[in-house]
One Martini backbone bead per residue (centre of mass of N, CA, C, O) as a GRO file, in nm:
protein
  314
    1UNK     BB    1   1.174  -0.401   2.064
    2UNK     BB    2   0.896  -0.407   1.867
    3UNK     BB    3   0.830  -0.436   1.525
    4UNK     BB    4   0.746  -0.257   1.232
    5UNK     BB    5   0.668  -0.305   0.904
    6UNK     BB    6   0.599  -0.075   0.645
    7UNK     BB    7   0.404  -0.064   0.310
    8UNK     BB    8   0.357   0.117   0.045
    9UNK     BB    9   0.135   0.285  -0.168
   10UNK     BB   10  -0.035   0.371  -0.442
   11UNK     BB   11   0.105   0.737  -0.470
   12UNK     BB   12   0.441   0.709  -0.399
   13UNK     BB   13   0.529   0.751  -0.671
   14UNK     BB   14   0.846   0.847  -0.840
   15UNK     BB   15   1.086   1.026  -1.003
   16UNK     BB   16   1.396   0.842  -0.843
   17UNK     BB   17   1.319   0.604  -0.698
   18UNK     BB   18   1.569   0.442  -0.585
   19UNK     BB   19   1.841   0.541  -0.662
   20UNK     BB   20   2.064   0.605  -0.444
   21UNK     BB   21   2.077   0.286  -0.333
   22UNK     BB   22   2.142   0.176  -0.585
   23UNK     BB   23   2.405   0.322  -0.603
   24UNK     BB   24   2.508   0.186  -0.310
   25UNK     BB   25   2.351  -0.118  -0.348
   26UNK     BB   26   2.358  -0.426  -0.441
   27UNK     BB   27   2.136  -0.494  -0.305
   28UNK     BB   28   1.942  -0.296  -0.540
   29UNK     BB   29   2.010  -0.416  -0.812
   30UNK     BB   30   1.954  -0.695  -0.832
   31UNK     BB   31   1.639  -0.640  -0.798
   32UNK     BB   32   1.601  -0.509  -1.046
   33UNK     BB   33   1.700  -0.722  -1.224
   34UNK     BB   34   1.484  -0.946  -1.153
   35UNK     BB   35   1.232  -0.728  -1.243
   36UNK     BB   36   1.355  -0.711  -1.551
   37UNK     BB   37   1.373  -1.001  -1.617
   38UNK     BB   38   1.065  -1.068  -1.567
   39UNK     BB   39   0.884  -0.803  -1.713
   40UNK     BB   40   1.066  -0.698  -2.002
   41UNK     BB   41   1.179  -0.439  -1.859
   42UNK     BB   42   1.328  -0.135  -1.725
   43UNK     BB   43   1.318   0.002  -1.391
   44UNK     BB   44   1.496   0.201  -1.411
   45UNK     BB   45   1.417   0.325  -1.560
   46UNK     BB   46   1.114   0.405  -1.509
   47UNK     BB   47   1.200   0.529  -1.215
   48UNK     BB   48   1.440   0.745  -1.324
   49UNK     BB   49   1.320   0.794  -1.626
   50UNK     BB   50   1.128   1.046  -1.796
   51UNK     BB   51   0.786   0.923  -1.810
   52UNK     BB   52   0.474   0.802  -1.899
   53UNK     BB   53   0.429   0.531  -1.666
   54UNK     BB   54   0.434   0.520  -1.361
   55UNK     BB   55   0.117   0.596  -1.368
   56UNK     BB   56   0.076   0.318  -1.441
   57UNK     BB   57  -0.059   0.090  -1.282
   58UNK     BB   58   0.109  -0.167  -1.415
   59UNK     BB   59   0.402   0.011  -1.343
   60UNK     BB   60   0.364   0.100  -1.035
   61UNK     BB   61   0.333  -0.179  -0.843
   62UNK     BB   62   0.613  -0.296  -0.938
   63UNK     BB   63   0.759  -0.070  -0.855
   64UNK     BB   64   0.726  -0.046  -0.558
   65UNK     BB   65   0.788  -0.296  -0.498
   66UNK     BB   66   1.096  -0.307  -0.605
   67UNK     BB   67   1.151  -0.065  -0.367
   68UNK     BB   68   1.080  -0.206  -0.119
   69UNK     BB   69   1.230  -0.501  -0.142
   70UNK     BB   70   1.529  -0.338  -0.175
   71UNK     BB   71   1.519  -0.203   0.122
   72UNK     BB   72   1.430  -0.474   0.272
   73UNK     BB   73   1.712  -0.646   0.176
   74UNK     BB   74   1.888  -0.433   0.352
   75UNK     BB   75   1.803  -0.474   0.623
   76UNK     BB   76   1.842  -0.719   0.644
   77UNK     BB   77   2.159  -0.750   0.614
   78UNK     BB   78   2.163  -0.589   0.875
   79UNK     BB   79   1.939  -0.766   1.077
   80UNK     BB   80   1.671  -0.644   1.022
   81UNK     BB   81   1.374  -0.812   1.160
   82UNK     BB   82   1.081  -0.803   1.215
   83UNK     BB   83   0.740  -0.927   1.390
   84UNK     BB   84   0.588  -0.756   1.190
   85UNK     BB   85   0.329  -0.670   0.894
   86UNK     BB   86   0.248  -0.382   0.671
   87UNK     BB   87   0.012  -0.229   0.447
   88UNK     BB   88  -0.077  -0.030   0.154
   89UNK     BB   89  -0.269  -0.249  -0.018
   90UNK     BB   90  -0.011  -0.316  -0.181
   91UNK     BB   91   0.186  -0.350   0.008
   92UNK     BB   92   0.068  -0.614   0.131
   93UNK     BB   93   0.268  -0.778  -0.057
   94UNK     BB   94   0.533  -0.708   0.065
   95UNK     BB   95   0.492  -0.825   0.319
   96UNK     BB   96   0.463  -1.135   0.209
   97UNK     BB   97   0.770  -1.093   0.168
   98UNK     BB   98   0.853  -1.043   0.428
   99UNK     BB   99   0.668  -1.316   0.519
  100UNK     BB  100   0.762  -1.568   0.328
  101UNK     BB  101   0.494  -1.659   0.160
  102UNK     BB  102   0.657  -1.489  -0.088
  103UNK     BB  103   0.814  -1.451  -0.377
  104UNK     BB  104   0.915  -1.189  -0.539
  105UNK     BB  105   0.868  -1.309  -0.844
  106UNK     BB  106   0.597  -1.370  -0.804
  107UNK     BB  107   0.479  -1.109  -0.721
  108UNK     BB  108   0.582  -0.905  -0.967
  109UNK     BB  109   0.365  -1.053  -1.134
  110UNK     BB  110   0.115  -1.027  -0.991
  111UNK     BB  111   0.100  -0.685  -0.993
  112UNK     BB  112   0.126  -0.636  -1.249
  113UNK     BB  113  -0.199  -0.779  -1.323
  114UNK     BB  114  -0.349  -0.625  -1.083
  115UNK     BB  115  -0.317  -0.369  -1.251
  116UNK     BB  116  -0.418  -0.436  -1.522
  117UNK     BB  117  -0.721  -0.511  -1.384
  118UNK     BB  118  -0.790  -0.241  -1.282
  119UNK     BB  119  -0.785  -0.091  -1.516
  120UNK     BB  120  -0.993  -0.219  -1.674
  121UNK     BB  121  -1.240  -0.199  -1.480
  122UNK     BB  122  -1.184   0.150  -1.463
  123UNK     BB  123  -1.197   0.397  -1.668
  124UNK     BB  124  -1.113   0.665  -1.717
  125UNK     BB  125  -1.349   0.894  -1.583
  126UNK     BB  126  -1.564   0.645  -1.395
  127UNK     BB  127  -1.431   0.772  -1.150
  128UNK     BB  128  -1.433   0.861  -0.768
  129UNK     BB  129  -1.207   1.043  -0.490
  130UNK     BB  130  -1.249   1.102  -0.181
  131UNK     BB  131  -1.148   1.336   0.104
  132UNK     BB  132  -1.240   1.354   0.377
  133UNK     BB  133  -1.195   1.563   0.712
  134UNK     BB  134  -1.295   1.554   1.021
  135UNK     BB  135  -1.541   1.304   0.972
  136UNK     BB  136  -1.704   1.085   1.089
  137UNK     BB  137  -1.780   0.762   0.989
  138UNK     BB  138  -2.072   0.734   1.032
  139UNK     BB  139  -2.148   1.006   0.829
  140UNK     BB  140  -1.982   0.871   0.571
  141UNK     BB  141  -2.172   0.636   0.550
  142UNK     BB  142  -2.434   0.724   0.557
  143UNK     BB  143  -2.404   0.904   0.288
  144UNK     BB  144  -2.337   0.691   0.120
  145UNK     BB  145  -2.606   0.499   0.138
  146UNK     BB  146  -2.775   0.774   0.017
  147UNK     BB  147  -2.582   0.782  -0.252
  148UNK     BB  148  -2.629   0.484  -0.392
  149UNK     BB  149  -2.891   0.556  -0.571
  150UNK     BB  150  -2.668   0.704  -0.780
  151UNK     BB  151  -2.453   0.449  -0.695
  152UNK     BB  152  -2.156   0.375  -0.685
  153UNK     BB  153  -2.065   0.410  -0.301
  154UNK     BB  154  -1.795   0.422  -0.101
  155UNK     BB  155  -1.603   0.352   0.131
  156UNK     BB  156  -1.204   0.284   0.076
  157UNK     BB  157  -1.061   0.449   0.328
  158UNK     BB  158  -0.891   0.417   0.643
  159UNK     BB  159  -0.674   0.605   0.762
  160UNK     BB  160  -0.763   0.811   0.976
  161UNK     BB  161  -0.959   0.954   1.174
  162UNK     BB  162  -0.890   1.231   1.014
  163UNK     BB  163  -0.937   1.022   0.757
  164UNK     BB  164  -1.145   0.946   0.474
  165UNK     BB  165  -1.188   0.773   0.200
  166UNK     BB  166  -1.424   0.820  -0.126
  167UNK     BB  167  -1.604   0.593  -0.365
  168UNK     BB  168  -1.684   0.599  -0.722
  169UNK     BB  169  -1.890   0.695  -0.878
  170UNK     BB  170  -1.960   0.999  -0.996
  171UNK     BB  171  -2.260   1.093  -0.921
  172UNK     BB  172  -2.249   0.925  -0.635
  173UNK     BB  173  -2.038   1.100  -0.510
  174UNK     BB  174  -2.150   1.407  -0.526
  175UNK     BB  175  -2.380   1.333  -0.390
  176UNK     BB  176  -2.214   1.293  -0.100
  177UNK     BB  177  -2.095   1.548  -0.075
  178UNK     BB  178  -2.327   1.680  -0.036
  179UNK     BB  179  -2.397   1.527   0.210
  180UNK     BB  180  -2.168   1.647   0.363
  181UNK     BB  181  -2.223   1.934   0.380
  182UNK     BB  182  -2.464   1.954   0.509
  183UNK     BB  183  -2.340   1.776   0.782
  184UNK     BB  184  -2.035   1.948   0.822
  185UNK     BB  185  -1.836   1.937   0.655
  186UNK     BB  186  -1.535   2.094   0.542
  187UNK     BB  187  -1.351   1.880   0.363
  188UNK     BB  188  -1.299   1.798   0.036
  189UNK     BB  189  -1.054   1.597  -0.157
  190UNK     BB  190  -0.972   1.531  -0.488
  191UNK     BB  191  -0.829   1.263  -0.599
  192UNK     BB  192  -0.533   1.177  -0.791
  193UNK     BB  193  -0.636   0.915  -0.959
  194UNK     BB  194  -0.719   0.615  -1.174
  195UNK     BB  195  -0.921   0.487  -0.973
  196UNK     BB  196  -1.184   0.382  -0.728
  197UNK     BB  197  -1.049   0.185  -0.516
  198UNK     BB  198  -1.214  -0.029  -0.326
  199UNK     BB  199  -1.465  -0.132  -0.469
  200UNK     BB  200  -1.718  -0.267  -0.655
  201UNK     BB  201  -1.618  -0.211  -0.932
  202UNK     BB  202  -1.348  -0.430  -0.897
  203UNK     BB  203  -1.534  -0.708  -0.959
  204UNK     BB  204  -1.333  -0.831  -1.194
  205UNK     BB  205  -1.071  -0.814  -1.088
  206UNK     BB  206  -1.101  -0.973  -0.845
  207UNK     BB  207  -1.138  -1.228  -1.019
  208UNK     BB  208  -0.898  -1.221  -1.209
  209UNK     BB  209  -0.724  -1.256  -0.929
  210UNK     BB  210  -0.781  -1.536  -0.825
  211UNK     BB  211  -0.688  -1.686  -1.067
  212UNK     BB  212  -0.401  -1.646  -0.972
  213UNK     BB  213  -0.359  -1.684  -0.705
  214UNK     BB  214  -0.406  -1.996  -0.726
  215UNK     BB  215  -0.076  -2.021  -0.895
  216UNK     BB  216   0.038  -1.995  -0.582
  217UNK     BB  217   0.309  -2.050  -0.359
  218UNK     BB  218   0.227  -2.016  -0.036
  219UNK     BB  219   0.391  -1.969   0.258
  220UNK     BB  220   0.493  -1.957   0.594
  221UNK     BB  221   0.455  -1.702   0.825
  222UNK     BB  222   0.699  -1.590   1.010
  223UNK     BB  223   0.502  -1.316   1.005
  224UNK     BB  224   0.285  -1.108   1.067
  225UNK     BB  225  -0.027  -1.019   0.888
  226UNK     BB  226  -0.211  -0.752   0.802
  227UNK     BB  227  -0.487  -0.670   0.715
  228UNK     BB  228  -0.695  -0.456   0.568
  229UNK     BB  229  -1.017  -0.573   0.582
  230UNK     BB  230  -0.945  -0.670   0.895
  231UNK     BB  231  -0.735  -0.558   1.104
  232UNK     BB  232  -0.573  -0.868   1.120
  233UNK     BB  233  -0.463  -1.113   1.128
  234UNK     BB  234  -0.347  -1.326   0.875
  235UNK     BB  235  -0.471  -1.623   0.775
  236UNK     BB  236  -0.311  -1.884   0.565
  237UNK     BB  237  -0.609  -1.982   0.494
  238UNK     BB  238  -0.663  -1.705   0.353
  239UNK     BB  239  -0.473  -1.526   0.158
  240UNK     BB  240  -0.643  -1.561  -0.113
  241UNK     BB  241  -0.960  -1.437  -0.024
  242UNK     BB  242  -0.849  -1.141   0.058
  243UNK     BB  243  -0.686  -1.038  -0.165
  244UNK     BB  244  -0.931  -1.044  -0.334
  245UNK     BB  245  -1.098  -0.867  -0.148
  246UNK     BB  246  -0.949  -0.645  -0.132
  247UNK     BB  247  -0.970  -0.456  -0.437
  248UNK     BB  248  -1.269  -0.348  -0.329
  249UNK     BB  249  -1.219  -0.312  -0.043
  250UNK     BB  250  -1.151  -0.154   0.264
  251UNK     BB  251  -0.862   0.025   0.404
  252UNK     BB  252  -0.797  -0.034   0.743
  253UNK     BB  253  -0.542   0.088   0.869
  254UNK     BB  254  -0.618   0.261   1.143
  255UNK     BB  255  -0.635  -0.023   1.272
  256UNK     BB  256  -0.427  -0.212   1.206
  257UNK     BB  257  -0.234   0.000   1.418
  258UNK     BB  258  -0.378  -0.095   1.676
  259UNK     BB  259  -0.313  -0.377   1.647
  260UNK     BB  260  -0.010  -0.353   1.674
  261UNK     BB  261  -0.002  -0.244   1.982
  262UNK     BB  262  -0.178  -0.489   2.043
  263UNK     BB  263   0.087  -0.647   1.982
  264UNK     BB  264   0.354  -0.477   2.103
  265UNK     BB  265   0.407  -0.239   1.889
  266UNK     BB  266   0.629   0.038   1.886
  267UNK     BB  267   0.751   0.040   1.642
  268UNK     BB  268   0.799   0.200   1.315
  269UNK     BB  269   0.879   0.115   0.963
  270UNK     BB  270   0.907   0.277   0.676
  271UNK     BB  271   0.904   0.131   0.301
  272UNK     BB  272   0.970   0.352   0.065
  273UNK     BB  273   0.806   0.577  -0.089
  274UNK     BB  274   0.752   0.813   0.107
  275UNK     BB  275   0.584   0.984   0.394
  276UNK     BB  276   0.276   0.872   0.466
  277UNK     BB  277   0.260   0.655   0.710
  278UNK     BB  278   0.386   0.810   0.907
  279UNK     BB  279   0.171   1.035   0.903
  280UNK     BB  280  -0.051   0.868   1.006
  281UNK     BB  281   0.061   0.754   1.268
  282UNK     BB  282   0.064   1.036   1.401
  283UNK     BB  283  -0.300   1.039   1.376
  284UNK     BB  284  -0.331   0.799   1.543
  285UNK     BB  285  -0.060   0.745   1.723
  286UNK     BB  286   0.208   0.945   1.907
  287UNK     BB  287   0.333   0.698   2.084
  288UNK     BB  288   0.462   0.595   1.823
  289UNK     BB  289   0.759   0.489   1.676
  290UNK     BB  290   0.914   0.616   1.398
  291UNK     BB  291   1.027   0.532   1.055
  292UNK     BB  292   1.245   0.541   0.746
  293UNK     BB  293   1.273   0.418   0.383
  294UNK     BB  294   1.391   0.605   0.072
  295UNK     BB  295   1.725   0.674   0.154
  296UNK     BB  296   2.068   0.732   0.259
  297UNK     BB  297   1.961   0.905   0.533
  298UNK     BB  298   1.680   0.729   0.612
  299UNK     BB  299   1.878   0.498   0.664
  300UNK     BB  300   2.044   0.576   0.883
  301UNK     BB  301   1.882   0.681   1.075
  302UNK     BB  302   1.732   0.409   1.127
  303UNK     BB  303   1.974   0.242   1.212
  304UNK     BB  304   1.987   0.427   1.488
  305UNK     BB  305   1.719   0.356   1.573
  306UNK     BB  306   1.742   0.060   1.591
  307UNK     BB  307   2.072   0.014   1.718
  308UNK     BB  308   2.275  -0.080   1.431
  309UNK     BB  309   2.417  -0.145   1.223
  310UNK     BB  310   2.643  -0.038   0.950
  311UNK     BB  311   2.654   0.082   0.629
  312UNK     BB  312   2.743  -0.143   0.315
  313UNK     BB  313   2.657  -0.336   0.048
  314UNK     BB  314   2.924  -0.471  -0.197
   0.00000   0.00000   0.00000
């Protein structure tokens, strides 16, 4: 049965993720001491102890990558090897590392510039996303076209047929709400994030992220990877420009998993803190079967599902 590995993004962080696992797998603590020993702080610290960093975007970004390839170098070590792989937003940087493109010391030091990059280009406090609700694609997308008028505002996120997030300035979101709720939105979410990701506001850190992504070398993938932004298997002399364009473009989850069971892909295990895309994939089509890998329990759980190996690797 053909596997997609899916990788958390950014807002699936919490304190003690991936704490369980570290204090079991061998390979779980080797990962984060070299991504400690590469970004010059400890991670253990950070994802485990008490502060006030885990949500800042540039300690977030690494953070998520560093307990997400920790998990899948558990996963490898078992046997167990995707088909295709598939991220949300930060997550597709995991994935490029599940489809050996990059090596994770790239990634963890890659992600963390990408993080501040987007926090410098907007402002705390300088733009908005709400999450639309049970309301079609083209209704939500009208709407931001005609709040255009006053600002940049624009689909972010197409995550699930019956959720989409808009993003971009407070101004012309909040003229988008209101042009949602005339058209009979009936739900309108306003999102706890640290700025509108994936919008046109983006354009700074997206040129800032290309030249850097120029300075990677990027290996040929042995696994399909889905883009966010095209939802279609991304092409390796594509790599560079795709993901310039993801940090501004509208991720399209909702797609993305379509095209993966276009592709023969029967089930999915999500892979890092948080079991959003797990919920996601049950809205988007529930014949998909899926697990995740996040705890201990889920790590069993899983490897059961998969009809695998069992046991630690001390």
């Amino acid at each position: 049965m053909k596997t997609a590995f899916l990788f958390s993004g950014q807002g699936a962080q919490y304190i003690g993720m991936g704490k369980e696992l570290y204090d079991q797998e061998q390979v779980v603590r080797e990962t984060f001491e070299e991504a400690s020993d590469l970004l010059g702080y400890s991670m253990a610290d950070l994802c485990f102890e008490e502060n006030p960093h885990l949500n800042e975007t540039k300690y977030t970004q690494p953070a998520i990558l560093t307990v997400s390839t920790a998990f899948l170098r558990v996963l490898e070590q078992l046997g167990h090897l995707p088909d295709a792989a598939a991220g949300l937003s930060l997550g597709e940087y995991t994935a490029l590392v599940a489809s050996k493109a990059i090596q994770f010391s790239d990634a963890v030091q890659l992600v963390q510039k990408r993080g501040r990059f987007m926090s410098e280009a907007v402002p705390s406090g300088s733009g908005k996303m709400v999450a639309v609700m049970n309301t079609p694609a083209e209704v939500v997308e009208a709407c931001c076209q005609k709040a255009s008028a006053f600002g940049i505002v624009s689909p972010a996120n197409y995550n699930t047929p019956q959720q989409i997030v808009i993003g971009g300035e407070v101004a012309a979101v909040e003229k988008a709400e209101a042009l949602l709720n005339e058209a009979g939105a009936k739900r309108l979410i306003t999102l706890n994030v640290s700025g509108p990701f994936h919008t046109a506001l983006l354009q700074s850190a997206s040129q800032k992220l290309n030249r850097e992504l120029q300075t990677i070398d990027f290996h040929p993938m042995v696994i399909p990877v889905i883009s966010n932004t095209t939802a279609r298997i991304m092409p390796q002399e594509d790599i560079v420009d795709l993901l310039t364009a993801q940090v501004m473009s509208p991720v399209r989850f909702s797609e993305s998993i379509s095209t993966l069971k276009e592709m023969g892909i029967q089930q999915m295990i999500e892979i890092g803190p948080g079991k959003t895309l797990t919920g996601f994939i049950k809205k988007i089509d529930r014949s998909i079967a899926s697990a995740r890998v996040e705890n201990s329990q889920t790590l069993q759980d899983t490897i059961s599902f998969l009809g695998g190996t069992n046991g630690t690797n001390e």
